[in-house]
C-alpha positions in Angstrom: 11.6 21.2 34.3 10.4 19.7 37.7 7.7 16.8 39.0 7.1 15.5 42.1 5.0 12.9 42.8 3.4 10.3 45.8 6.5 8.9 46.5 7.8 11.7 48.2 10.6 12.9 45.5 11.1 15.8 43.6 13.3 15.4 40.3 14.6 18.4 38.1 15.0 17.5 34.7 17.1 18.6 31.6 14.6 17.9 29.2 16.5 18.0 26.1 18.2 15.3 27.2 15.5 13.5 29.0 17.9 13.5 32.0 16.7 13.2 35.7 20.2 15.7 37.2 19.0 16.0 40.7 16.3 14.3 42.9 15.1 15.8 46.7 13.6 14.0 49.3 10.2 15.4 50.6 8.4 14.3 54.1 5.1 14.0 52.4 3.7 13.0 48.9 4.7 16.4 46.5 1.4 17.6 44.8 2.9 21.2 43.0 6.2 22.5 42.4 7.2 25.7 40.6 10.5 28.0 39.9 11.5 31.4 40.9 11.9 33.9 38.3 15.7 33.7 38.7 15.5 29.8 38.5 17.6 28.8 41.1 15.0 27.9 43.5 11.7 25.4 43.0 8.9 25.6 45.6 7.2 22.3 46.4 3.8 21.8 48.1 3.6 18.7 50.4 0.0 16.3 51.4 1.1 17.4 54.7 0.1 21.4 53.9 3.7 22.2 54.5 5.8 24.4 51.9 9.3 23.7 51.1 11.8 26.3 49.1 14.8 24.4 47.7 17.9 25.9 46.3 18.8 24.0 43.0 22.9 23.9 42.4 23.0 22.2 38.9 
């Protein structure tokens, strides 16, 4: 699972274990994320109307 939020972070999550493993930095507040079908990479949208792709290594 994935959030991001107003402060400008994204944090993937194990949620079994209600475990932040990994947390990005954004250059705007993060107002939707979502997954690839493969799951190795989350999209985030940014206040700024900028698009980000990350590559998740867990």
């Amino acid at each position: 699972m994935e959030s991001g939020s107003l402060d400008k972070y994204m944090n993937i999550w194990l949620v079994k274990e209600a475990k932040i493993v990994k947390t990005y930095n954004g250059n705007d507040c993060i107002f939707q994320v979502c997954w690839n079908k493969e799951g190795n990479k989350v999209a985030a949208c940014f206040g700024n109307k900028k698009l980000r792709v990350f590559d998740i290594q867990l």
